[in-house]
N, C-alpha and C positions, 0 to 999 in steps of 0.2 A: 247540811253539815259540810264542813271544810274537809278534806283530804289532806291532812297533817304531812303527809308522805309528796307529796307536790308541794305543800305551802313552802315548806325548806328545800327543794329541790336547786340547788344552784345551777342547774342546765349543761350543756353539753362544755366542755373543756374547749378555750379560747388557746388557739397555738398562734404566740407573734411573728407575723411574717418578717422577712429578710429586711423589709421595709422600715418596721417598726425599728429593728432594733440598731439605725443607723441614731448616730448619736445627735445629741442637738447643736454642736458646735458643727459637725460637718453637716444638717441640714442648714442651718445659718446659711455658712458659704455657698452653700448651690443654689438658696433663694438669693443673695447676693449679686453673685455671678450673673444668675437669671436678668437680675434690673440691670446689668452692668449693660449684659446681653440685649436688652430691650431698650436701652439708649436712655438710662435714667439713672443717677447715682443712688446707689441701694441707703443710703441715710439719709441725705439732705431732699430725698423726694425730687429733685429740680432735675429736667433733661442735661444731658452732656452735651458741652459744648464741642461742634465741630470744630472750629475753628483754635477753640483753646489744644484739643486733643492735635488737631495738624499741628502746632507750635509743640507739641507736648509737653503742656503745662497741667501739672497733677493736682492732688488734694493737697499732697506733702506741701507742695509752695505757695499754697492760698493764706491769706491773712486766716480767715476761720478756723485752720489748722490748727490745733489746742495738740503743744507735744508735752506726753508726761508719761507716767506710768503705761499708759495707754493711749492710744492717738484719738482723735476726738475731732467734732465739727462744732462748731459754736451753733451752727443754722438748726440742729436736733441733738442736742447732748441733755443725753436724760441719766448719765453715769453708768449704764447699766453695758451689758458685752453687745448687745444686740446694736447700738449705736459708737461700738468701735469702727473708725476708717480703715482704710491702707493707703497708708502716701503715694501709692503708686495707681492707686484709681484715676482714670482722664475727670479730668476739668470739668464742675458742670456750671451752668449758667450763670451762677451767682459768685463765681470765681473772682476774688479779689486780693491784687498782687499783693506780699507781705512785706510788713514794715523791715527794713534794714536795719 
């Protein structure tokens, strides 16, 4: 026979650590930052360009640069926040100067 008084027992009370309860926009940015940190642009996947970053030439001035509502890369634009840029992120490899 089952023990009816266990079968419903929902267990011990789950307390959200400090962790939990950072929000998903500010976890975004520090996985972001992280790839920025680790020499890769956190959307378009592709390494940073040294060489573009010495000239400092950003996302903002790339042809892929898509400006609107929200700034965007053509190389991973899936509409959604988690593939918003910042113009101010360094160059990465596939950086192509914009049409005038």
């Amino acid at each position: 026979m089952t023990d009816l008084g266990r079968l419903f027992d929902p267990g011990p009370t789950v307390v959200p650590s400090a962790e939990d309860k950072v929000s998903y926009g500010r976890r975004l940015t520090a996985r972001k930052n992280a790839a920025i940190a680790s020499g890769t642009n956190p959307v378009s996947g592709f390494p940073i360009d040294d060489e573009y970053q010495a000239e400092g030439l950003t996302c903002g001035d790339c042809f892929n640069h898509i400006a609107g509502r929200f700034h965007k890369c053509r190389l991973n634009n899936t509409g959604g926040p988690a593939t918003d840029i910042r113009v101010s992120w360094p160059a990465c490899t596939e950086w192509e100067p914009a049409e005038p």
